[in-house]
N, C-alpha and C positions, 0 to 999 in steps of 0.2 A: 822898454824893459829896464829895470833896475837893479843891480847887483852891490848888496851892501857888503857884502863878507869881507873885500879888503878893508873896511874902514872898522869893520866890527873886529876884525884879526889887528889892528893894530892899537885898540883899546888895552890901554892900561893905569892900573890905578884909578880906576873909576867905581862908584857904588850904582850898581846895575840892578834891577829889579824887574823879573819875567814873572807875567801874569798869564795865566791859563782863564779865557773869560767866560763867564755865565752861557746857558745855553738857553736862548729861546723858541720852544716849537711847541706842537701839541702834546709828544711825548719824548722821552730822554731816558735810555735803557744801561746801565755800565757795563760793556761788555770788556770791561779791565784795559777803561780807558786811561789814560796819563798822555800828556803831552813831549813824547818823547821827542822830538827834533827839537825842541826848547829846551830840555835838560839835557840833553848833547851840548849844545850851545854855549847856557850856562856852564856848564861842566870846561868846557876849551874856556872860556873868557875866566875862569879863576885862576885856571894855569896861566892866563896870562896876568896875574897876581891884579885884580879886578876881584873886587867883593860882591858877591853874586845872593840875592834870595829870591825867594818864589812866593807868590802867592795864588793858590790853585782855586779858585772862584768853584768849580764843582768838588772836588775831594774835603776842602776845606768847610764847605756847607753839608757834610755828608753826614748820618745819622746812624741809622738803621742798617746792619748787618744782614747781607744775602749769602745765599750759596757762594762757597767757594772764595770769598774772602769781598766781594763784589760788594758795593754799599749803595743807599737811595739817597742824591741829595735834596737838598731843603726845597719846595718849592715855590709860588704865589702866582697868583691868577692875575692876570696881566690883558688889557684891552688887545684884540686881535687885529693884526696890521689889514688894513684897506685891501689887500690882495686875495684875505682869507676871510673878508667879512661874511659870505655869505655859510661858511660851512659850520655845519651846527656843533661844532666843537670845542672844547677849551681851550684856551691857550695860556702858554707857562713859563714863568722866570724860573728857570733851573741854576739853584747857584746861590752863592753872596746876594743880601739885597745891598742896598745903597750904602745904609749906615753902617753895616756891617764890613763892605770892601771898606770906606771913608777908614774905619776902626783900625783894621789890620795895617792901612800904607801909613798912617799919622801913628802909630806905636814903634814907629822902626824910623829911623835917619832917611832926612830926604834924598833921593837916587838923584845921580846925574841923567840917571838913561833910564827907559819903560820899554823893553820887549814884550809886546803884546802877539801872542800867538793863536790861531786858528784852524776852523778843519773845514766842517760839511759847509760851502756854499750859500745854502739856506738859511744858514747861523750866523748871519752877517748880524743882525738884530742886533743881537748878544755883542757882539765884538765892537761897534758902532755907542752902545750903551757904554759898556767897560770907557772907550777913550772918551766918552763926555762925562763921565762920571772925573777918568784923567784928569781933565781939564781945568774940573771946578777944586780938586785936590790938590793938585801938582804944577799949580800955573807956570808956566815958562821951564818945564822939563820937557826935554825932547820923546816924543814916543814911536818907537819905530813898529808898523806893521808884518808879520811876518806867517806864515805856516802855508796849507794849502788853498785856503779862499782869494789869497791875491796873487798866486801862480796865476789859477783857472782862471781868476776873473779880476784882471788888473785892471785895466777903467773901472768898473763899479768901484774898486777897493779905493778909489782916490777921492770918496764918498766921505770915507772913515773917519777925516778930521785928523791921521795921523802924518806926524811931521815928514816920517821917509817909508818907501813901503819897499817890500824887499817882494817884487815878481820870479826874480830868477829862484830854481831849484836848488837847495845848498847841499853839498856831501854830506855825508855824515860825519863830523870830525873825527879822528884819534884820538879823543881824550873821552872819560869814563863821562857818563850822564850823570848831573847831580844829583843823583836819587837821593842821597843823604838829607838832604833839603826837605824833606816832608818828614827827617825824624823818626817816622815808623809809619810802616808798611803795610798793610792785609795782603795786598798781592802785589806781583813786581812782573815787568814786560821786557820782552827783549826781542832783537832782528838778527834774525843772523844772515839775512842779504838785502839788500833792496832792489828792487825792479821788478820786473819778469820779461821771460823770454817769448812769453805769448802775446798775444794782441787781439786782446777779444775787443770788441767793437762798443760793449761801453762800459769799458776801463779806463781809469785816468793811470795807472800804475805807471806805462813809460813818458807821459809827462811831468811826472813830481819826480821820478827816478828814469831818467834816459836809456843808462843801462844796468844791467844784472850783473850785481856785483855779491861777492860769498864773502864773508869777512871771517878775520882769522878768530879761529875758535878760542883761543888765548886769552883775548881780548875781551869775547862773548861770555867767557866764562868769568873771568874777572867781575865784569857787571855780574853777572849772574849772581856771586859770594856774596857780593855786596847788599845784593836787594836780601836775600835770605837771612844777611847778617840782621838786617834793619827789620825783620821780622816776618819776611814775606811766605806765607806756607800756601801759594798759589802763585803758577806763573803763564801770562799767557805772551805765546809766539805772535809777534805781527807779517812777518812774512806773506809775500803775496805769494812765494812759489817754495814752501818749506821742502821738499821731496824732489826737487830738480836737483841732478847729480847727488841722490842721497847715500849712495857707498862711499863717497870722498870727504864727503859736507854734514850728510844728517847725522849717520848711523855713528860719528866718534861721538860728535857733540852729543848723541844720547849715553854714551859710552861712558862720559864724564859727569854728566848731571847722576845718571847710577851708581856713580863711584861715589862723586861727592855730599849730593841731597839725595837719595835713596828714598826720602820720605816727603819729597815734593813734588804736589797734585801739580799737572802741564796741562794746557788746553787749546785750543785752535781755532779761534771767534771768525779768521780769516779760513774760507774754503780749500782744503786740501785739493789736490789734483788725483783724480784718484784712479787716473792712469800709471800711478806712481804705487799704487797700494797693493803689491804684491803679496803671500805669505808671510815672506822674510818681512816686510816693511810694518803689517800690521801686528807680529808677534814681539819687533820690538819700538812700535810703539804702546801694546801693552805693559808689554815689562817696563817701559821705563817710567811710567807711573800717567798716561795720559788722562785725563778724564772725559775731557768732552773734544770731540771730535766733529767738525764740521765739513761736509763734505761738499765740492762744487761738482754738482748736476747742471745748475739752471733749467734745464728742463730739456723733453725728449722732441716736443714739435718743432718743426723747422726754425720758423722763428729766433726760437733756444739756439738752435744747434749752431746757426750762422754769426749772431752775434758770440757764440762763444769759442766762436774760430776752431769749432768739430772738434775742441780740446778730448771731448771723450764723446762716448757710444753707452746706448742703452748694456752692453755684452761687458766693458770696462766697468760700467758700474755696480751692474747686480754683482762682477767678480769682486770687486773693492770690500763690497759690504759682508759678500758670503767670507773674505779673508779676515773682516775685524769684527763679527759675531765669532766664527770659529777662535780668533784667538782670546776672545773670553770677554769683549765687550756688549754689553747688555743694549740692547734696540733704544733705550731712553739715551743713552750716551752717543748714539749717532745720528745726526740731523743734518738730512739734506738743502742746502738751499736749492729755491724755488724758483725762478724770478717768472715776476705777473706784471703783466703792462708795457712790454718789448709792441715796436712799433708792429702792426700787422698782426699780433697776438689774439687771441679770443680766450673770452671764459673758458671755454670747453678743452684748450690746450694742455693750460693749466690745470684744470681738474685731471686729464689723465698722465698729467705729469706725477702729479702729488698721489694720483692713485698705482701708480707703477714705481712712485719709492715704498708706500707701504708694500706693494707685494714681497716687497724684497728683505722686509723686517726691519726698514728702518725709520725713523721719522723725520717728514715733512717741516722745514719753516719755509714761509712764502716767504720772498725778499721783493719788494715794491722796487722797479724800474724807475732809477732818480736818471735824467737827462744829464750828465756832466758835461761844461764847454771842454770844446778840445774834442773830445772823441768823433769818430764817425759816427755813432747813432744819435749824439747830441744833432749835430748837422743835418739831418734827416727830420729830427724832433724843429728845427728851427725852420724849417721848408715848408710847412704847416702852420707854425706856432712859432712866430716870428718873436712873438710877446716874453718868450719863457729866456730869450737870451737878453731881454733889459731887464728883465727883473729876477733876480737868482732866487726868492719866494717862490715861483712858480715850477723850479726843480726840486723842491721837497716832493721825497719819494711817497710819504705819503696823500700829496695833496694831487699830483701830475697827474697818475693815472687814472682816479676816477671822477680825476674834476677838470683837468685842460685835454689829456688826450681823446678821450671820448671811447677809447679801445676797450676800456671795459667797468662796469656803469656801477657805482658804489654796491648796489647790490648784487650782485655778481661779487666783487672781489669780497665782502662781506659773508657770502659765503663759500667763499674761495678760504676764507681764514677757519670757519668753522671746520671747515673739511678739513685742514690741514692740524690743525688742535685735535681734534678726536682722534682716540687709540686704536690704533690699527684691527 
């Protein structure tokens, strides 16, 4: 294991450059992504008077305006890695192409340092691409590997071509996220704890975050000014447990967003707990301007229920949804996730998963079962499927379930999706 944070805390006077890198998959959705543990980062390494810029390989290739401040970036059709040859799909450079990252690092002063940051597993491609592209740009600049792909999967990450790889988990620092660094905003993200206190079985949350920590609302809201200052009129929560202890923790910090932005749209890409969604809970996250609200079901068949550590009940959920219909949010603004392709699962579960959120007036998204190392159902997934822990290609959620586990057969989850897209 590798822990670089003392050496990264004790930079100073260095010109440091964090790149957020291209995504390659079949598809790439913005669910008001930004790389926040790298602009935390950047953000601590300028206080430590260290010149700090960004280059965001997806926000930066981004065009076209979505709902809600949400953008489509650039894309290019790209040969499909020998893992995925056989499946009749496209595959895609999401992001800066070549000339274009080459463009943005040679217009700015050479870095001494490349903090190259990561997320989904899968997306090693992308991250892999970014440091050889490094290479041929930046000869003899050091690049340090970091985010959540070389926690999970540190051997593979030594893959990378990158000089130092940071495995261990990093805190969150105390110092403000560089958000600044992107200039302007459509939409801005914030955490107001990290962890969770549950342990559903295939969650990676308490190994990127060990434990469940609330941070001071002071602090939360500071960022908050900030992204709003820079333009932001959409914000989405990353929290994986936003409504644990929420009379101490949620219901100021909505307290204060009301006071201060009044006129800014919130959202929840991550699943509420919706053991937490009482009266009170759903009437003020109406009032406080929510719009989309996502709820974690996972689904009602066994299956569901055990990997998600019996977090809730069919009786918790239909109450959840009757409290944020009654407080005035409309069935399109509430979508259940789903999850299809839990080991042992069948079509048929699913369908009357998806068919007992509409009863209930809300809507359905399926969330495709990706294999994460580290978990217990990963473990399980690899007692089988010895194959899907060399190669992290084969834990894309979309590829596992209807092409390595065999649990439920492209046709089936195809119209596992149809079912779930149509209106109640």
């Amino acid at each position: 294991m590798s822990d670089l944070s003392g050496y990264l805390g004790s930079l100073k006077g260095c010109r440091i450059l964090g790149i957020n890198p291209p995504v390659r998959d079949f598809a790439f959705f913005d669910l008001w992504a930004k790389p926040l543990g790298l602009l935390y980062l950047l953000g601590a390494l300028r206080e430590q008077q260290n010149h700090v810029s960004l280059i965001d390989c997806i926000s930066d290739s981004s065009s076209a305006d979505r709902r809600y401040g949400r953008k489509t970036p650039e894309r290019v059709e790209i040969p499909k890695p020998d893992a995925y040859r056989g499946i009749p799909r496209r595959y895609w450079h999401f992001g800066l192409t070549r000339e274009e990252l080459a463009s943005r690092i040679i217009s700015q002063p050479r870095p001494d340092l490349v903090l190259v940051t990561s997320s989904m597993t899968y997306w090693y491609k992308g991250v892999f691409w970014c440091i050889e592209q490094l290479r041929k740009i930046l000869p003899g600049v050091p690049v340090i590997l970091g985010g959540v792909y070389p926690v999970l999967c540190p051997d593979h990450a030594l893959l990378s071509g990158a000089d130092e790889i940071q495995t261990v988990p990093m805190p969150l620092p105390g110092s403000m996220p560089a958000m600044d660094l992107y200039r302007r905003l459509s939409y801005g993200v914030a955490v107001t704890s990290t962890g969770c206190p549950r342990r559903c079985s295939y969650c990676a949350s308490s190994l990127l975050w060990p434990s469940f920590i609330q941070r001071d609302p002071l602090n939360l809201m500071a960022e908050i000014d900030l992204q709003v200052d820079l333009g932001a009129a959409d914000l989405a929560f990353y929290d994986d447990a936003l409504l644990i202890g929420k009379e101490d923790h949620f219901y100021p910090i909505c307290e204060e967003l009301t006071a201060r932005h009044p006129g800014l749209r919130l959202h929840t890409p991550n699943g509420l707990h919706v053991r937490e969604i009482d009266h009170t809970c759903a009437s003020t996250l109406f009032r406080t301007g929510f719009r989309t609200i996502r709820l974690s079901l996972e689904g009602i068949d066994t299956a569901n229920r055990q990997a998600g550590a019996r977090k809730t009940s069919p009786g918790d959920y239909s109450a959840a949804v009757a409290n944020l219909l009654e407080a005035g949010f409309r069935p399109d603004q509430v979508e259940t996730y789903v999850l299809a392709g839990l080991p042992g699962q069948r079509a048929c579960d699913v369908a009357s998963s998806i068919g007992f959120v509409r009863s209930m007036g809300a809507r359905a998204k399926l969330a495709q079962f990706s294999p994460i190392p580290g978990t217990p159902l990963f473990d399980e997934v690899v007692r089988t499927h010895p194959e899907v822990q060399e190669e992290p290609l084969l834990q894309n959620n979309t590829f596992y379930s209807p092409c390595v586990s065999g649990e439920i057969t492209p046709e089936e989850l195809q119209s596992l999706k149809d079912m779930a897209r149509t209106p109640g």
